[in-house]
VEXLUMNU-615885 format. One record per residue (C-alpha): chain; x, y, z. Coordinates in steps of 0.2 Angstrom, whole numbers. Layout:
VEXLUMNU-615885
 chain    c1    c2    c3
     A     X     Y     Z
...
end
This chain:
VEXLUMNU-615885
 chain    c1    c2    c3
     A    96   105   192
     A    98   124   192
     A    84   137   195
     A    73   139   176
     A    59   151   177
     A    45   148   164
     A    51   170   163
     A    67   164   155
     A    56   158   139
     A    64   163   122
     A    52   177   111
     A    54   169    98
     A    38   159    88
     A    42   140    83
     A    39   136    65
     A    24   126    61
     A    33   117    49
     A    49   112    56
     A    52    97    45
     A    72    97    41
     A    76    98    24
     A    84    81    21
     A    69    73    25
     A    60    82    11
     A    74    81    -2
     A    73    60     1
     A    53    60    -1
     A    55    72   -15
     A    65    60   -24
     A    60    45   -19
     A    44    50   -26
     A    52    59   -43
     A    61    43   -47
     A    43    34   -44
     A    34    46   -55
     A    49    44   -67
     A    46    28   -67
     A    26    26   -69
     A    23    38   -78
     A    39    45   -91
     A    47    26   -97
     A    40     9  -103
     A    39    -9   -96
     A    55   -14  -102
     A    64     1   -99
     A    58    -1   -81
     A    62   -17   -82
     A    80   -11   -84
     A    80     1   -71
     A    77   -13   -58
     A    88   -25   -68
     A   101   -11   -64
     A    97    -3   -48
     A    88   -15   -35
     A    96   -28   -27
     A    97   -46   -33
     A   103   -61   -20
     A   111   -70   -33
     A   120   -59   -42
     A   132   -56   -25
     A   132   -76   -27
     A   137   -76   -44
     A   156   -66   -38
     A   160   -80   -27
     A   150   -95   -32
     A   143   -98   -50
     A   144  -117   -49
     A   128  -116   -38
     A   122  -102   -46
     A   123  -113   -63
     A   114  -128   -52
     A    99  -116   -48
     A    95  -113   -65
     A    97  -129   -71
     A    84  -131   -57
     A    73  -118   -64
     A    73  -125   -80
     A    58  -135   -81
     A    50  -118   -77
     A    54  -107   -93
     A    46   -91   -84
     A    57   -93   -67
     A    73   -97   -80
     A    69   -82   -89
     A    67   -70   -74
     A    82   -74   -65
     A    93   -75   -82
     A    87   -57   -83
     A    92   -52   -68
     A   109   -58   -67
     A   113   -52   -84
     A   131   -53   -83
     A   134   -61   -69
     A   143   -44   -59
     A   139   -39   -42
     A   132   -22   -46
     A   138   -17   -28
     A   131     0   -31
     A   112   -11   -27
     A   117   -15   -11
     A   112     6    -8
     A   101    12   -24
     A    87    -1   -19
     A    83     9    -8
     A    77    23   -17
     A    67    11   -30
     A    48     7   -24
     A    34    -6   -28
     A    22     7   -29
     A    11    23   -24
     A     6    17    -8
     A    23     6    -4
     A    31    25    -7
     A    19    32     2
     A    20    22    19
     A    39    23    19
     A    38    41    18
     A    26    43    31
     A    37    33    43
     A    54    41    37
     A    44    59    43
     A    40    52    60
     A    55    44    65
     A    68    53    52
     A    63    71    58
     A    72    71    78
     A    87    59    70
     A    89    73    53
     A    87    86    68
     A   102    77    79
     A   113    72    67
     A   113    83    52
     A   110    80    34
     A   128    74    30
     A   127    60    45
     A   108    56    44
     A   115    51    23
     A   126    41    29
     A   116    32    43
     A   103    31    30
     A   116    21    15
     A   125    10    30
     A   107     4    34
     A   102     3    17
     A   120   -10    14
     A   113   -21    33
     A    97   -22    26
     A   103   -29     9
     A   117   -40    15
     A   103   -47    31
     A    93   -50    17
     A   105   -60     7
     A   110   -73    20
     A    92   -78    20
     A    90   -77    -2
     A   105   -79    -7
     A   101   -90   -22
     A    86   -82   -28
     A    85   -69   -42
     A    69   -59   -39
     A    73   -38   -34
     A    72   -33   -18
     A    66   -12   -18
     A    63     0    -4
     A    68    11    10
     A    63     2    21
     A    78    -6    28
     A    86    10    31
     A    70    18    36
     A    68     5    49
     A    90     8    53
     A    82    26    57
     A    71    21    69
     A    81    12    79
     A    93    26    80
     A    79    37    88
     A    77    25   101
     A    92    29   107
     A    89    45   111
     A    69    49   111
     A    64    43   128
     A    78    52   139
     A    72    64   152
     A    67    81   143
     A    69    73   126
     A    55    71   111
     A    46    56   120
     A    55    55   136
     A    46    60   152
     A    44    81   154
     A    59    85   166
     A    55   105   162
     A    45   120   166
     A    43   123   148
     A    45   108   137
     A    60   108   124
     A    54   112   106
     A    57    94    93
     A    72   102    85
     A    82   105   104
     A    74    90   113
     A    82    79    98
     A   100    88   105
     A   100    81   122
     A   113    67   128
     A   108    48   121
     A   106    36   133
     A   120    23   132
     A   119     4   125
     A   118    -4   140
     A   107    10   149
     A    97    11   132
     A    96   -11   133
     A    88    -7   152
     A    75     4   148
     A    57    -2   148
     A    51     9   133
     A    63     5   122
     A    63   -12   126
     A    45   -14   122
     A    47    -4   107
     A    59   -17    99
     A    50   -32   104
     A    34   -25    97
     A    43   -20    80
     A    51   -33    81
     A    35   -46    82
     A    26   -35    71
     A    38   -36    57
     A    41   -52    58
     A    20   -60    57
     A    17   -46    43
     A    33   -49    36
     A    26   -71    34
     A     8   -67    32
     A     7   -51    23
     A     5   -61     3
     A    -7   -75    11
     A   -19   -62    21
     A   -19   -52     3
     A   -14   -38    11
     A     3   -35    -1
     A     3   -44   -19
     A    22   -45   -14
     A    32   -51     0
     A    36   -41    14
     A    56   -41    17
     A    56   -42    33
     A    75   -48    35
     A    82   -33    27
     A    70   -22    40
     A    81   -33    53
     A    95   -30    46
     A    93   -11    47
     A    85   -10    64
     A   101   -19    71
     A   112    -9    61
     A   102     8    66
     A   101     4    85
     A   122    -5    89
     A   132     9    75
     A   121    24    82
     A   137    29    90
     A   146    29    75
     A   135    42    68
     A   130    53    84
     A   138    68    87
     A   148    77   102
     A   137    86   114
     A   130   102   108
     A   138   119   116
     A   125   127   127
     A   123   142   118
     A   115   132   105
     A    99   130   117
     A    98   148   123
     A    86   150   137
     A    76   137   135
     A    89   127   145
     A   101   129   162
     A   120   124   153
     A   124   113   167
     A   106   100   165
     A   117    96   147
     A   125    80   151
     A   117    75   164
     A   108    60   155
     A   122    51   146
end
Protein backbone atom coordinates (compact mmCIF):
# COMPACT_ATOMS: atom_id res chain seq x y z
CA UNK A 1 0.00 0.00 0.00
CA UNK A 2 1.29 3.56 -0.86
CA UNK A 3 2.05 6.23 1.70
CA UNK A 4 -1.96 7.94 3.09
CA UNK A 5 -1.48 10.63 5.54
CA UNK A 6 -4.50 11.26 7.70
CA UNK A 7 -3.26 15.30 6.13
CA UNK A 8 -4.56 14.17 2.78
CA UNK A 9 -8.27 14.15 4.36
CA UNK A 10 -10.95 15.72 1.87
CA UNK A 11 -12.51 19.34 3.60
CA UNK A 12 -15.39 18.52 2.64
CA UNK A 13 -18.47 17.61 5.55
CA UNK A 14 -20.32 14.06 4.82
CA UNK A 15 -24.10 14.45 4.71
CA UNK A 16 -26.01 13.25 7.74
CA UNK A 17 -28.50 11.89 5.65
CA UNK A 18 -26.87 10.01 2.90
CA UNK A 19 -29.72 7.63 2.03
CA UNK A 20 -29.66 7.26 -1.97
CA UNK A 21 -32.72 8.34 -3.64
CA UNK A 22 -33.94 4.99 -4.97
CA UNK A 23 -34.25 3.79 -1.75
CA UNK A 24 -36.63 6.56 -0.68
CA UNK A 25 -38.70 6.45 -4.05
CA UNK A 26 -39.23 2.40 -3.32
CA UNK A 27 -40.38 3.18 0.49
CA UNK A 28 -42.35 6.11 -0.80
CA UNK A 29 -44.31 4.04 -2.88
CA UNK A 30 -44.56 1.08 -1.26
CA UNK A 31 -46.16 2.87 1.41
CA UNK A 32 -48.39 5.19 -1.12
CA UNK A 33 -49.84 2.21 -2.70
CA UNK A 34 -50.35 0.79 1.00
CA UNK A 35 -52.11 3.96 2.00
CA UNK A 36 -53.93 3.80 -1.25
CA UNK A 37 -55.05 0.78 -0.52
CA UNK A 38 -56.12 1.17 3.39
CA UNK A 39 -57.24 4.10 3.32
CA UNK A 40 -58.80 5.54 -0.44
CA UNK A 41 -60.72 1.97 -1.83
CA UNK A 42 -63.12 -0.60 -0.43
CA UNK A 43 -62.84 -4.34 0.33
CA UNK A 44 -63.64 -5.47 -2.85
CA UNK A 45 -61.98 -3.14 -4.80
CA UNK A 46 -58.83 -4.22 -2.84
CA UNK A 47 -59.84 -7.39 -3.31
CA UNK A 48 -59.11 -6.68 -7.02
CA UNK A 49 -56.03 -5.12 -6.74
CA UNK A 50 -54.66 -8.45 -5.34
CA UNK A 51 -56.73 -10.46 -7.66
CA UNK A 52 -54.76 -8.39 -10.18
CA UNK A 53 -51.33 -7.66 -8.89
CA UNK A 54 -50.04 -10.35 -6.33
CA UNK A 55 -48.83 -13.50 -7.33
CA UNK A 56 -51.10 -16.59 -7.52
CA UNK A 57 -49.25 -20.33 -7.79
CA UNK A 58 -51.96 -21.61 -9.61
CA UNK A 59 -52.75 -19.41 -12.03
CA UNK A 60 -48.84 -20.05 -13.69
CA UNK A 61 -50.34 -23.80 -13.45
CA UNK A 62 -53.50 -23.04 -15.01
CA UNK A 63 -51.07 -22.00 -18.72
CA UNK A 64 -49.66 -25.43 -18.83
CA UNK A 65 -51.91 -27.64 -16.82
CA UNK A 66 -55.70 -26.95 -16.10
CA UNK A 67 -56.58 -30.70 -15.84
CA UNK A 68 -54.99 -30.69 -12.41
CA UNK A 69 -55.97 -27.45 -11.84
CA UNK A 70 -59.78 -28.60 -12.47
CA UNK A 71 -58.88 -31.72 -10.11
CA UNK A 72 -57.87 -29.22 -7.15
CA UNK A 73 -61.09 -27.51 -7.20
CA UNK A 74 -63.21 -30.35 -7.58
CA UNK A 75 -60.99 -31.04 -4.36
CA UNK A 76 -62.00 -27.87 -2.82
CA UNK A 77 -65.48 -28.37 -3.40
CA UNK A 78 -66.88 -29.80 -0.30
CA UNK A 79 -65.29 -26.55 1.08
CA UNK A 80 -67.60 -23.63 -0.57
CA UNK A 81 -65.15 -20.85 1.16
CA UNK A 82 -61.83 -22.53 -0.27
CA UNK A 83 -63.76 -23.17 -3.76
CA UNK A 84 -64.77 -19.61 -3.78
CA UNK A 85 -61.23 -18.04 -2.89
CA UNK A 86 -59.31 -19.69 -5.49
CA UNK A 87 -62.19 -19.38 -8.20
CA UNK A 88 -61.50 -15.76 -7.49
CA UNK A 89 -58.22 -15.75 -7.81
CA UNK A 90 -57.73 -17.54 -10.98
CA UNK A 91 -60.38 -15.50 -12.77
CA UNK A 92 -59.66 -16.26 -16.19
CA UNK A 93 -57.38 -18.60 -15.91
CA UNK A 94 -54.19 -16.23 -17.64
CA UNK A 95 -50.76 -16.20 -16.01
CA UNK A 96 -50.70 -12.51 -15.28
CA UNK A 97 -46.83 -12.67 -15.73
CA UNK A 98 -46.67 -9.16 -14.76
CA UNK A 99 -47.31 -10.79 -10.73
CA UNK A 100 -44.36 -12.52 -10.93
CA UNK A 101 -42.86 -8.62 -10.28
CA UNK A 102 -45.75 -6.25 -8.90
CA UNK A 103 -46.17 -8.58 -5.74
CA UNK A 104 -43.71 -7.03 -4.74
CA UNK A 105 -44.78 -3.77 -4.15
CA UNK A 106 -48.35 -5.04 -2.51
CA UNK A 107 -48.16 -5.58 1.41
CA UNK A 108 -49.99 -7.31 4.22
CA UNK A 109 -49.96 -4.39 6.39
CA UNK A 110 -48.42 -1.42 8.34
CA UNK A 111 -45.97 -3.14 10.26
CA UNK A 112 -45.39 -5.93 7.28
CA UNK A 113 -44.40 -2.45 5.22
CA UNK A 114 -42.82 -1.35 7.78
CA UNK A 115 -40.20 -4.13 8.52
CA UNK A 116 -39.45 -4.57 4.86
CA UNK A 117 -38.51 -0.97 4.68
CA UNK A 118 -36.51 -0.98 7.54
CA UNK A 119 -34.41 -3.81 6.02
CA UNK A 120 -34.33 -2.63 2.32
CA UNK A 121 -32.58 0.87 4.18
CA UNK A 122 -29.99 -1.19 5.94
CA UNK A 123 -28.90 -3.55 3.47
CA UNK A 124 -30.43 -1.59 0.09
CA UNK A 125 -28.43 1.76 0.98
CA UNK A 126 -24.35 0.47 0.17
CA UNK A 127 -25.88 -2.00 -2.83
CA UNK A 128 -28.15 1.54 -4.37
CA UNK A 129 -24.65 3.31 -3.48
CA UNK A 130 -22.71 0.53 -5.70
CA UNK A 131 -24.78 -0.08 -8.33
CA UNK A 132 -26.88 2.77 -9.25
CA UNK A 133 -30.61 3.36 -9.44
CA UNK A 134 -31.10 1.75 -12.90
CA UNK A 135 -28.96 -1.58 -11.83
CA UNK A 136 -30.22 -1.66 -8.16
CA UNK A 137 -34.10 -1.75 -10.28
CA UNK A 138 -33.22 -4.40 -11.98
CA UNK A 139 -31.60 -6.52 -9.23
CA UNK A 140 -34.54 -5.51 -7.17
CA UNK A 141 -37.35 -7.06 -10.14
CA UNK A 142 -34.86 -10.20 -11.12
CA UNK A 143 -35.13 -10.99 -7.35
CA UNK A 144 -38.71 -10.19 -7.20
CA UNK A 145 -39.20 -13.02 -10.40
CA UNK A 146 -36.70 -15.84 -8.04
CA UNK A 147 -38.49 -15.22 -5.27
CA UNK A 148 -41.99 -15.81 -7.08
CA UNK A 149 -41.04 -18.79 -9.22
CA UNK A 150 -38.99 -20.44 -5.80
CA UNK A 151 -42.21 -20.03 -4.40
CA UNK A 152 -44.16 -21.63 -7.01
CA UNK A 153 -42.21 -25.16 -7.11
CA UNK A 154 -43.25 -25.43 -3.46
CA UNK A 155 -47.46 -23.99 -4.06
CA UNK A 156 -47.80 -24.68 -7.21
CA UNK A 157 -51.52 -25.77 -6.91
CA UNK A 158 -52.68 -23.39 -4.40
CA UNK A 159 -54.62 -20.07 -5.04
CA UNK A 160 -54.05 -17.95 -1.93
CA UNK A 161 -51.81 -14.39 -2.88
CA UNK A 162 -48.44 -14.18 -2.16
CA UNK A 163 -47.48 -9.98 -1.32
CA UNK A 164 -44.26 -8.34 -0.46
CA UNK A 165 -40.71 -7.27 -1.01
CA UNK A 166 -39.32 -9.40 0.72
CA UNK A 167 -38.00 -11.69 -1.69
CA UNK A 168 -36.20 -9.13 -3.46
CA UNK A 169 -35.38 -7.36 -0.29
CA UNK A 170 -33.67 -10.43 0.83
CA UNK A 171 -32.02 -10.72 -3.21
CA UNK A 172 -30.54 -7.28 -1.79
CA UNK A 173 -28.89 -8.60 0.96
CA UNK A 174 -27.26 -11.25 -0.46
CA UNK A 175 -25.81 -8.83 -3.06
CA UNK A 176 -24.15 -6.85 -0.18
CA UNK A 177 -22.50 -9.67 1.06
CA UNK A 178 -20.64 -9.88 -1.63
CA UNK A 179 -18.95 -6.86 -1.14
CA UNK A 180 -19.57 -5.41 2.67
CA UNK A 181 -16.83 -7.47 4.46
CA UNK A 182 -13.70 -6.82 2.07
CA UNK A 183 -10.76 -5.02 3.58
CA UNK A 184 -11.78 -1.15 3.77
CA UNK A 185 -15.26 -1.80 2.84
CA UNK A 186 -18.70 -0.95 4.92
CA UNK A 187 -18.31 -3.84 7.39
CA UNK A 188 -14.94 -5.30 6.41
CA UNK A 189 -11.94 -4.85 8.74
CA UNK A 190 -10.43 -0.92 8.79
CA UNK A 191 -7.41 -1.33 6.35
CA UNK A 192 -7.10 2.80 6.61
CA UNK A 193 -5.91 5.83 8.46
CA UNK A 194 -9.21 7.46 7.89
CA UNK A 195 -12.12 4.99 7.34
CA UNK A 196 -13.81 5.32 3.78
CA UNK A 197 -17.24 7.30 4.02
CA UNK A 198 -20.60 4.36 3.31
CA UNK A 199 -21.03 5.89 -0.15
CA UNK A 200 -16.93 5.16 -1.33
CA UNK A 201 -16.59 2.02 0.88
CA UNK A 202 -19.64 0.47 -1.08
CA UNK A 203 -17.28 1.24 -4.48
CA UNK A 204 -14.36 -1.02 -3.44
CA UNK A 205 -13.62 -4.37 -5.50
CA UNK A 206 -16.17 -7.40 -4.45
CA UNK A 207 -14.86 -10.36 -3.26
CA UNK A 208 -15.24 -13.21 -5.88
CA UNK A 209 -17.80 -16.27 -5.55
CA UNK A 210 -15.37 -18.58 -4.53
CA UNK A 211 -13.25 -16.07 -2.42
CA UNK A 212 -16.85 -14.79 -1.16
CA UNK A 213 -17.91 -18.82 -0.43
CA UNK A 214 -14.50 -18.98 1.78
CA UNK A 215 -15.07 -16.20 3.87
CA UNK A 216 -16.04 -16.88 7.53
CA UNK A 217 -18.33 -13.66 7.82
CA UNK A 218 -20.27 -14.36 5.03
CA UNK A 219 -20.56 -17.77 5.61
CA UNK A 220 -22.09 -17.34 8.93
CA UNK A 221 -24.16 -14.77 7.74
CA UNK A 222 -26.11 -17.12 5.34
CA UNK A 223 -26.31 -19.95 7.47
CA UNK A 224 -27.88 -17.60 10.21
CA UNK A 225 -30.33 -16.23 7.59
CA UNK A 226 -30.63 -18.97 6.26
CA UNK A 227 -31.92 -20.96 9.70
CA UNK A 228 -33.71 -18.00 10.82
CA UNK A 229 -35.78 -17.70 7.92
CA UNK A 230 -36.47 -21.00 7.52
CA UNK A 231 -37.89 -21.77 11.69
CA UNK A 232 -39.73 -18.23 11.46
CA UNK A 233 -40.79 -19.02 8.15
CA UNK A 234 -42.73 -22.79 9.87
CA UNK A 235 -43.42 -21.32 13.23
CA UNK A 236 -44.13 -17.79 12.70
CA UNK A 237 -48.56 -18.54 12.34
CA UNK A 238 -48.41 -21.28 15.25
CA UNK A 239 -46.27 -19.09 17.75
CA UNK A 240 -49.04 -16.20 16.70
CA UNK A 241 -46.39 -14.08 15.92
CA UNK A 242 -48.02 -13.37 12.08
CA UNK A 243 -51.81 -14.10 11.34
CA UNK A 244 -50.16 -15.15 7.96
CA UNK A 245 -47.59 -17.46 6.87
CA UNK A 246 -44.30 -16.39 6.42
CA UNK A 247 -42.91 -17.09 2.61
CA UNK A 248 -39.97 -18.26 3.42
CA UNK A 249 -39.21 -20.00 -0.06
CA UNK A 250 -39.57 -16.93 -2.00
CA UNK A 251 -37.10 -15.19 0.62
CA UNK A 252 -34.72 -18.25 -0.80
CA UNK A 253 -35.45 -17.76 -3.90
CA UNK A 254 -34.22 -14.25 -3.77
CA UNK A 255 -31.16 -14.71 -1.46
CA UNK A 256 -29.86 -17.18 -4.17
CA UNK A 257 -30.67 -15.12 -6.81
CA UNK A 258 -29.08 -11.83 -5.06
CA UNK A 259 -25.76 -13.61 -3.92
CA UNK A 260 -24.91 -16.20 -7.57
CA UNK A 261 -26.18 -13.04 -10.41
CA UNK A 262 -24.40 -10.33 -8.36
CA UNK A 263 -22.09 -10.27 -11.13
CA UNK A 264 -24.62 -9.82 -13.55
CA UNK A 265 -25.49 -6.50 -11.93
CA UNK A 266 -21.96 -5.09 -10.48
CA UNK A 267 -20.34 -2.66 -12.31
CA UNK A 268 -16.68 -2.05 -13.59
CA UNK A 269 -14.14 -0.66 -11.06
CA UNK A 270 -14.74 2.94 -10.29
CA UNK A 271 -11.96 5.44 -11.86
CA UNK A 272 -9.92 6.75 -9.01
CA UNK A 273 -10.70 10.13 -9.40
CA UNK A 274 -13.92 9.26 -8.10
CA UNK A 275 -12.51 8.70 -4.47
CA UNK A 276 -10.35 11.83 -4.39
CA UNK A 277 -8.06 11.70 -1.44
CA UNK A 278 -9.63 9.70 0.60
CA UNK A 279 -7.77 6.82 -1.30
CA UNK A 280 -4.11 5.95 -2.77
CA UNK A 281 -5.42 4.86 -6.84
CA UNK A 282 -3.21 2.06 -6.76
CA UNK A 283 -4.96 0.08 -3.12
CA UNK A 284 -8.24 0.12 -6.05
CA UNK A 285 -8.16 -3.42 -7.17
CA UNK A 286 -6.29 -4.82 -4.95
CA UNK A 287 -9.14 -7.05 -3.24
CA UNK A 288 -10.88 -8.53 -6.13
Amino acid sequence: MSEFSPDAQPRRREPVFNMPGVIVLFVAIFAGIHAWREYLIDAVADGDVLRRFAFVPGRLTAVFDMDAIAATLTSLSRDANQLDIARYFLDDGSAQYWTLISYSFLHGDWVHLGVNSLWLAAFGAPVAHRFGWLRFVALFAVTAVAGALMYYVFHRMEFVPMVGASASISGIMAAAIRFVFVPGGPLGPAIYPIPLPPHLAARLPAAGLIAALSDRRVVQFTLTWFIINFVFGLASVPLGITAAAVAWEAHAGGFLAGFLLFNLFDPPPPDPSEFGDWLPPDDLGRHA
